[in-house]
N, C-alpha and C positions, 0 to 999 in steps of 0.2 A: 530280943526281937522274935516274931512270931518264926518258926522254921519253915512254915507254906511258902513267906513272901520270902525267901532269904533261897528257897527250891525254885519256883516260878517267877527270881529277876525281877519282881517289883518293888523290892525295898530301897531306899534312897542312898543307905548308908554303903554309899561307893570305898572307900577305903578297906572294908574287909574283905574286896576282891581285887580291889588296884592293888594293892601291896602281896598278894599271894605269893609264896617261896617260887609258886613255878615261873614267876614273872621276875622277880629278884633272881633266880637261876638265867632267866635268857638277857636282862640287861647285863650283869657280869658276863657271859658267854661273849656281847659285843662288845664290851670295854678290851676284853680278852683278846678279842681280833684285832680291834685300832692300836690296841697295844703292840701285838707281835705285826703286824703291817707298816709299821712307826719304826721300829729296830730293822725291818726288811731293809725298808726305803732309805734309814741313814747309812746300813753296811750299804749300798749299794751305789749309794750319792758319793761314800768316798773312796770305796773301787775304782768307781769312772772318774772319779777328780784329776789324778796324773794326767789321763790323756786326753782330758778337755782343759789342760794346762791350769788349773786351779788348785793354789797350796793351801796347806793345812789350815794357815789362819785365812785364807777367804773362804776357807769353807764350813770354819767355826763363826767368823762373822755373820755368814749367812744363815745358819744355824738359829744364832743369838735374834738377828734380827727377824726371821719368820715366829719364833716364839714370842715376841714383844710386840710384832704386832699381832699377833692372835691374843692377845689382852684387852683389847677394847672389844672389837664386836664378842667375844668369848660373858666377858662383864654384861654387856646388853644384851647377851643370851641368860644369862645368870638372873639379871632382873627379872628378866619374863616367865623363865622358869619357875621360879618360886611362887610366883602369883597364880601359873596353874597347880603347884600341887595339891591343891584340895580339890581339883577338877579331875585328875586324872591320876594322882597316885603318884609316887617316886620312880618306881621302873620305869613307867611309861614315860614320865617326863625328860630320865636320863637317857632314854632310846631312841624316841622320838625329835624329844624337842633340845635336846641337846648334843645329837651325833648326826641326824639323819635331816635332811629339811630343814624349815623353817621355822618358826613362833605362827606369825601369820599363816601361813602353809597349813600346818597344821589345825591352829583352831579354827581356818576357816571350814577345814574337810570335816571336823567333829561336829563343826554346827549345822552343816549340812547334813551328814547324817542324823545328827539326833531331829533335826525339823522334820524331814522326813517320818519320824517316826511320831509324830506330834508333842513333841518335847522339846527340850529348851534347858543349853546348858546351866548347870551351877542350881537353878530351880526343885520346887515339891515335884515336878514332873521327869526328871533326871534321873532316872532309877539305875539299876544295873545292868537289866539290858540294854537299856539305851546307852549304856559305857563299854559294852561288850561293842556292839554297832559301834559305836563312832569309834573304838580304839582300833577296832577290822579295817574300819573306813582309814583312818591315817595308816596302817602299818600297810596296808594296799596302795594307798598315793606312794609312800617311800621307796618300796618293791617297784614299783614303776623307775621311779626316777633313776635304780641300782639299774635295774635291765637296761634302761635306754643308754646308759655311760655303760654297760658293756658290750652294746650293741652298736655302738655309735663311736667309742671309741677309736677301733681299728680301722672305722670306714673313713672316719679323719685319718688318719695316720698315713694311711694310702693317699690324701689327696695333699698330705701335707710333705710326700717325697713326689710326688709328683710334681707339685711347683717349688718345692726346691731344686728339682733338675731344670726346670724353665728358667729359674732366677730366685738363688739363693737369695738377694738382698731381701725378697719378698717375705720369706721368713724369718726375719728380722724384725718385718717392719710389721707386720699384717700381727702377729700377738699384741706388740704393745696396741697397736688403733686401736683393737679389737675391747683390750682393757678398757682402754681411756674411753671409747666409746661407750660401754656397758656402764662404768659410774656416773659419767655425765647423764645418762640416761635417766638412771636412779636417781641424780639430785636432782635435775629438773623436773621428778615429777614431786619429788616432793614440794613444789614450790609453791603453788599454787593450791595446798590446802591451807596453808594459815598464815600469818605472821611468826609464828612461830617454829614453824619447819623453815621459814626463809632465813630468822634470826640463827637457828642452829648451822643449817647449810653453812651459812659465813660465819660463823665462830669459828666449824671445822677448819674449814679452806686458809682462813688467816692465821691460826695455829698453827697448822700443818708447814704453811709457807712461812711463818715466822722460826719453825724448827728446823727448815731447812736453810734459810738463811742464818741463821747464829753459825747452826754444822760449818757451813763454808768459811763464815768470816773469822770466827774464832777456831777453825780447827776440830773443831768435834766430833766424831764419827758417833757418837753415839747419839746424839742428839737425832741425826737422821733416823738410828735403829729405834729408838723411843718416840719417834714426832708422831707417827699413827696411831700411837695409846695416847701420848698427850692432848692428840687433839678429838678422839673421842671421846674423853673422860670429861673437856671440858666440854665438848658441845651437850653431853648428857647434862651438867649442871646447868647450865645455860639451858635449856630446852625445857628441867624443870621450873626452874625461874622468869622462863615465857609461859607457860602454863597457870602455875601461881600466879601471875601476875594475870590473867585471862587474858590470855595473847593467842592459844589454842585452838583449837577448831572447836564451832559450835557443836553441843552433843545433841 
């Protein structure tokens, strides 16, 4: 290709700047840190175990079970991921769209910068500046999102010993609602865009409750630790096959 357009960011052929060694250098630099912050947090989980009364095996259980369920949304990160890298390159998509944020999050911030620049992702008008912009554009949303959890952490913290001195029970009870409210949140909105987000919603939910029922009735402890992979692997196939089937939202 011509070396003017390839100096002045108007060439289209985004990959021979997504993939740069200096980009490959800083996505390994963050794997580097979730890595060594990953070894922090289990020496530290089982430090504190003794005197939050939890033995060895509930704390390998527990272990077992946060890694099993980070296999299903991890997989529906994985789908999405692939389907950008020809948008954004492999560093950026293991940085980005697989540590930091969201899929949505993210492509929504790159499409708004690239429109901005009167371009239009994945298109003849997608050049490399415009990949330079929208990649500044998401690594600035995710920078945000870092400060305000370290900014906002400690001010929780404070308010969260404060009403534990009013009443412990509160702290108890105020995480789980806080959870249970935040998912019901999320499914209900998905509800209301198709037949199809409705069909998956309860494929989830009846899986899920179907995995915990066996757990109990048969004895199974693992069943519990696995039901949240089980039941998003199945709503993924279900949710293809409301699609296929044009059950989907109108495009």
């Amino acid at each position: 290709m011509p070396t003017q357009l390839v100096e002045n960011g108007s060439s289209t052929n985004i990959l021979s700047i997504a993939n740069m060694p200096v980009l490959w250098a800083c996505a390994l630099g963050v794997f580097a840190v979730i890595i060594l912050q990953s070894v922090i947090y289990i020496r530290a989980a089982r430090k504190a175990a003794p005197a939050a009364g939890i033995t060895g095996a509930e704390l390998k259980t527990s272990f077992r079970s946060g890694a099993v369920a980070a296999i299903g949304p991890s997989l529906a990160v994985v789908l999405v991921a692939i389907a950008l890298l020809a948008l954004f390159g492999t560093p950026a998509v293991l940085v980005r769209i697989g540590l930091i944020g969201s899929a949505a999050y993210e492509t929504g911030a790159a499409n708004i910068a690239a429109t901005t620049m009167g371009a239009t992702l994945g298109d003849a008008t997608y050049t490399q500046q415009v990949f330079a912009v929208a990649f500044f554009a998401m690594s600035i949303g995710g920078a945000m999102w870092m400060l305000t959890t370290l900014i906002a952490t400690p001010l929780l913290k404070r308010g969260e010993h404060k009403l534990a001195k009013v009443n412990p029970l509160i702290m108890t009870v105020v995480p789980a609602a806080a959870l249970l409210a935040a998912f019901i949140s999320i499914g209900i909105g998905e509800i209301p865009k198709s037949a199809a987000h409705l069909i998956t919603l309860l494929t989830a939910g009846v899986v899920m409750a179907l995995c915990l029922f066996l757990a109990k009735r048969l004895n199974r402890v693992w069943l519990r630790e696995w039901g949240l992979g089980f039941a998003i692997v199945a709503a993924l196939f279900v949710a293809y096959a409301a699609h296929t089937a044009g059950l989907g939202p109108v495009a």
